[in-house]
C-alpha positions in Angstrom: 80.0 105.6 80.4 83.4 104.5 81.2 86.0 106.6 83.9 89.7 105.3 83.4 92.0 107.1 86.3 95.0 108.7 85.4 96.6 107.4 88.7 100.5 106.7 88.3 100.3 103.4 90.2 98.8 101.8 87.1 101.6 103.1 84.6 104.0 100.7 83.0 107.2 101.1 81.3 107.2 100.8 77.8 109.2 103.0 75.3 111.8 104.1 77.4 108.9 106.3 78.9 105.9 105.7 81.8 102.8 105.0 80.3 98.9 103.6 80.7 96.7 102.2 78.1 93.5 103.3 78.1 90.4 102.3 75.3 90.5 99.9 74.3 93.9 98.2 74.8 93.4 98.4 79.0 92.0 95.2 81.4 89.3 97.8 82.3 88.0 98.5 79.1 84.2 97.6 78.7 84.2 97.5 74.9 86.9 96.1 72.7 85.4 97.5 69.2 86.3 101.3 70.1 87.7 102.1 66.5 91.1 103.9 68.1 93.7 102.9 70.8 94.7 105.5 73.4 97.4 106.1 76.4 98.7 108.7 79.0 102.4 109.1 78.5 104.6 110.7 81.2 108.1 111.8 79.9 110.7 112.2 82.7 113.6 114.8 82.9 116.1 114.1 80.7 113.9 111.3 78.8 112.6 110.4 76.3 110.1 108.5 73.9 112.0 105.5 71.5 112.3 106.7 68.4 109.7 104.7 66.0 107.1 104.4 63.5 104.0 102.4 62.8 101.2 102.6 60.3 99.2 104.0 62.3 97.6 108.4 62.6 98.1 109.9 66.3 97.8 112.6 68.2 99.2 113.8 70.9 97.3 116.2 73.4 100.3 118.5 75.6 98.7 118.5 79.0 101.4 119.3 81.4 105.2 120.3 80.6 106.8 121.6 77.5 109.2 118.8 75.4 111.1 118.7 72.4 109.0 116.8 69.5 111.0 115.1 66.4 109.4 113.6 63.4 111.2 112.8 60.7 114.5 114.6 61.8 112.4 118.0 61.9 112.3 119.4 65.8 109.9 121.4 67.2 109.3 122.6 70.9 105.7 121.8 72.2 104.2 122.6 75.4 101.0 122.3 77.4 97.7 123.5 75.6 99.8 122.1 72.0 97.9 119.1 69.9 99.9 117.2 67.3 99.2 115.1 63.9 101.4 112.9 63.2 101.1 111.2 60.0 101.6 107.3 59.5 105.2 105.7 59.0 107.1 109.1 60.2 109.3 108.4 62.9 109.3 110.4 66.0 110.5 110.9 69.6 109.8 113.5 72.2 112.3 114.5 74.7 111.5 116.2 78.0 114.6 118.3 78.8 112.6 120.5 81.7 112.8 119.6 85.6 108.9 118.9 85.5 107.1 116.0 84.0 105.7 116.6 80.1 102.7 114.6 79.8 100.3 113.8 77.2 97.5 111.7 76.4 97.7 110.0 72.6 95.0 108.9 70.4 96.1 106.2 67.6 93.9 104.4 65.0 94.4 102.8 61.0 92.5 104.8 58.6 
């Protein structure tokens, strides 16, 4: 078994957003042939995720807040309790236009 904290001290920057690898791309990680990538992602007020794409599938898991999801050009409103597919090479961004945090925890992998 393997316990990764969610503890904001270990968050970095990266798309315009705060964010922590977890399995298997993270220092801690015991076993570097998990077959999927995943990270915590905290959205500030007012920001929001870089627009991109990759060949990859994800999901995203709402656990806190409620933001503004675009894939593709098509905009949705998602909020805690909300899980999302997104399909690979679609591009998409998620805003967070409330006063609290929206976080989520993504799950990426190739087919």
């Amino acid at each position: 078994m393997q316990v990764i904290s969610r503890n904001p001290e270990n968050f970095t920057e990266e798309y315009n957003v705060i964010l922590r690898r977890l399995f298997p791309a993270n220092e801690q990680c015991i076993d570097s042939n998990i077959p999927f990538s995943s990270s915590w992602v905290i959205v500030e007020k007012n920001k929001f995720t870089d627009p991109h794409r990759h060949d990859l599938h994800e999901v995203f898991f709402i656990t806190e807040g409620e933001g503004i999801l675009n894939i593709d050009g098509e905009e949705k409103i998602v909020t805690s309790g909300d899980v999302i597919y997104i399909y690979p090479n679609k591009e998409h961004t998620i805003k967070n236009k409330k006063d609290n945090k929206l976080i989520f925890l993504t799950i990426y992998w190739n087919k």
